[in-house]
KEMARSE-367170 format. One record per residue (C-alpha): residue in three letters; x, z, y; residue number from 1. Coordinates in steps of 0.001 Angstrom, whole numbers, always signed. Example, Ala and Ser with C-alpha at 12.3 -4.5 7.8 and 13.67 -1.06 7.14 Angstrom:
KEMARSE-367170
<node><aa>ala</aa><x>+12300</x><z>+7800</z><y>-4500</y><i>1</i></node>
<node><aa>ser</aa><x>+13670</x><z>+7140</z><y>-1060</y><i>2</i></node>
This chain:
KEMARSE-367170
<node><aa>unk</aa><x>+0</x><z>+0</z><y>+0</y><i>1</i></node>
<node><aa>unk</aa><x>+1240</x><z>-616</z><y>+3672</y><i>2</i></node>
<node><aa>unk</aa><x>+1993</x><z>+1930</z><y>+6076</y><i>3</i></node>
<node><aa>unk</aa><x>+1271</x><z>+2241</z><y>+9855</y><i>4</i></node>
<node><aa>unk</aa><x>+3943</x><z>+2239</z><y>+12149</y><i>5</i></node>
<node><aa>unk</aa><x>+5365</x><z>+5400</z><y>+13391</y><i>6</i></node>
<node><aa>unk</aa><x>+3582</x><z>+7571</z><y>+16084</y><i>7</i></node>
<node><aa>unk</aa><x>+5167</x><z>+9839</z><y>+18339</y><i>8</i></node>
<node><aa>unk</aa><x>+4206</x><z>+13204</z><y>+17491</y><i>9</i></node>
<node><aa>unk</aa><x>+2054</x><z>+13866</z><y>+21081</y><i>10</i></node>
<node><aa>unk</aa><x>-667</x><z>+11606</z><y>+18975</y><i>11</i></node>
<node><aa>unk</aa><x>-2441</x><z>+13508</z><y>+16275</y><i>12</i></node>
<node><aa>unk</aa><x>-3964</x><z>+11658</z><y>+13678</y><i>13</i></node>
<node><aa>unk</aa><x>-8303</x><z>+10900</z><y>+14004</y><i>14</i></node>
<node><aa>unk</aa><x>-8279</x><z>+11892</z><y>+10295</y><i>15</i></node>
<node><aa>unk</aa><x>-7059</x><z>+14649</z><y>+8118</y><i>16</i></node>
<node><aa>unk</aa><x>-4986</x><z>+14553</z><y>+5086</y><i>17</i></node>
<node><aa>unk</aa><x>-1719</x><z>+13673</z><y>+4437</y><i>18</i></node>
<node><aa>unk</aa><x>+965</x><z>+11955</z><y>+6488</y><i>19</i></node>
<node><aa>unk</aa><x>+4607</x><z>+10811</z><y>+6414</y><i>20</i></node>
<node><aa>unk</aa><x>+6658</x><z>+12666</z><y>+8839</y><i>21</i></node>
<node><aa>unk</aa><x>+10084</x><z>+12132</z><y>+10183</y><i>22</i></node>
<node><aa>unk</aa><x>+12379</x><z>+15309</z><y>+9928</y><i>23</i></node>
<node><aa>unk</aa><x>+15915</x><z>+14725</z><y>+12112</y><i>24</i></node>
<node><aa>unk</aa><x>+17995</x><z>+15533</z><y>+8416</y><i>25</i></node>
<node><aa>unk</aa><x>+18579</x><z>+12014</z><y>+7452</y><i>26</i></node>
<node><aa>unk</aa><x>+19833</x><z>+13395</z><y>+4647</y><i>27</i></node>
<node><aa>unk</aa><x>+16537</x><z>+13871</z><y>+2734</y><i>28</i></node>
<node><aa>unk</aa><x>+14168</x><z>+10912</z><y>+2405</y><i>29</i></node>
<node><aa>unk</aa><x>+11204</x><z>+11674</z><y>+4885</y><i>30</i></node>
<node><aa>unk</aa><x>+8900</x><z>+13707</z><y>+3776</y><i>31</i></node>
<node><aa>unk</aa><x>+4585</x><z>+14517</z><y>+3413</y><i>32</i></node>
<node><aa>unk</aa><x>+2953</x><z>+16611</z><y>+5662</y><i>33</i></node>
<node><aa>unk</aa><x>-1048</x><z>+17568</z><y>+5711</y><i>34</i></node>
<node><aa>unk</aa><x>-3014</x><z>+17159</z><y>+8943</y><i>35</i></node>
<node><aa>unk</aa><x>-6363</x><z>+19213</z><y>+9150</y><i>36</i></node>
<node><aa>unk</aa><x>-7975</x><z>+17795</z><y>+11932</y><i>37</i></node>
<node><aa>unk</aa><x>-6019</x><z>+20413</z><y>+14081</y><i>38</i></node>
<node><aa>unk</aa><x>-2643</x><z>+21510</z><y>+12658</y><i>39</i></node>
<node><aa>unk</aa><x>+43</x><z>+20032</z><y>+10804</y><i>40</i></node>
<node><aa>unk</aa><x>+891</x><z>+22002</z><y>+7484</y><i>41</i></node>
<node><aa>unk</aa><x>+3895</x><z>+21446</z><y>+4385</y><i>42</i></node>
<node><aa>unk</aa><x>+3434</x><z>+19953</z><y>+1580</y><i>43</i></node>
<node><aa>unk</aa><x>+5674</x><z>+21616</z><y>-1027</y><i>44</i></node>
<node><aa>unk</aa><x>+7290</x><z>+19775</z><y>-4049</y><i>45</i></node>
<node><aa>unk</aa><x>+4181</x><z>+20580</z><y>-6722</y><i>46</i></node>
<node><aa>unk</aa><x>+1171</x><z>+19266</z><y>-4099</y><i>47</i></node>
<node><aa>unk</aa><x>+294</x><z>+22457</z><y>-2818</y><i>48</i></node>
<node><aa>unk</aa><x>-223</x><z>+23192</z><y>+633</y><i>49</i></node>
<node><aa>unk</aa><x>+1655</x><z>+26027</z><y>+2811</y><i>50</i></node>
<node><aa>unk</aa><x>-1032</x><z>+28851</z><y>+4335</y><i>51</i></node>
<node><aa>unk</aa><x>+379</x><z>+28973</z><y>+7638</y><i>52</i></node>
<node><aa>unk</aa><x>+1408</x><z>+25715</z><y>+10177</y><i>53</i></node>
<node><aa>unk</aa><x>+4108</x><z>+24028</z><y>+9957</y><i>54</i></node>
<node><aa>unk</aa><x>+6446</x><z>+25487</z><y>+12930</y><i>55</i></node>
<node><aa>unk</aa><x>+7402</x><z>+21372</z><y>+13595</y><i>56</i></node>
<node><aa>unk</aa><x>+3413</x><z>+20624</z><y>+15159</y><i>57</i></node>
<node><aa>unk</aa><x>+5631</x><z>+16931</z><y>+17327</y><i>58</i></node>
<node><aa>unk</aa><x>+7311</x><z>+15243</z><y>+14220</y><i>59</i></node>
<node><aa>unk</aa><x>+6425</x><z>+11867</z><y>+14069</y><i>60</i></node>
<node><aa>unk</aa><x>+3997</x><z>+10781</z><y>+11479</y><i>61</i></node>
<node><aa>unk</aa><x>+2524</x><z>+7347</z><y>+9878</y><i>62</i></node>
<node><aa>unk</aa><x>-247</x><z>+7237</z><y>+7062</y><i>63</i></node>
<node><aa>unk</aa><x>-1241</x><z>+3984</z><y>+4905</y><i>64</i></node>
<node><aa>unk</aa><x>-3260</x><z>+1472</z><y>+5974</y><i>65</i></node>
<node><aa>unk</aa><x>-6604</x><z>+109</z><y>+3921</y><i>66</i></node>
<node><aa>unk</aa><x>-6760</x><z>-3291</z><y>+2887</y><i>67</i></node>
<node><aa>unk</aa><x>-8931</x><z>-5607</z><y>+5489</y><i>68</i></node>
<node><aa>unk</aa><x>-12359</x><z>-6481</z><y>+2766</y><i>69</i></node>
């Protein structure tokens, strides 16, 4: 599937649920994130969503795009 181009993290996505975010440690491939409508959140390594926000709320983000029917 596609992906969107990047946005700069003063945009907030219209729709919640998970999002490809930019960290500045090239190092690690970039990694998923979950909006909820409000507040960004990590996604750990076995799918499960942190309780509390992420502290990075102005990481940029992209999500996938759907297929034009």
């Amino acid at each position: 599937m596609k992906k969107t181009a990047w946005y700069s993290g003063d945009v907030k996505p219209v729709r919640a649920g998970r999002y490809e975010r930019k960290y500045d440690f090239s190092a690690q491939e970039d990694s998923f994130d979950f909006f909820d409508g409000r507040d960004w959140f990590l996604i750990f390594n076995d799918g499960s969503v942190s309780s509390g926000r992420a502290q990075t709320q102005d990481r940029p983000w992209r999500g996938l795009t759907k297929e034009a029917k």
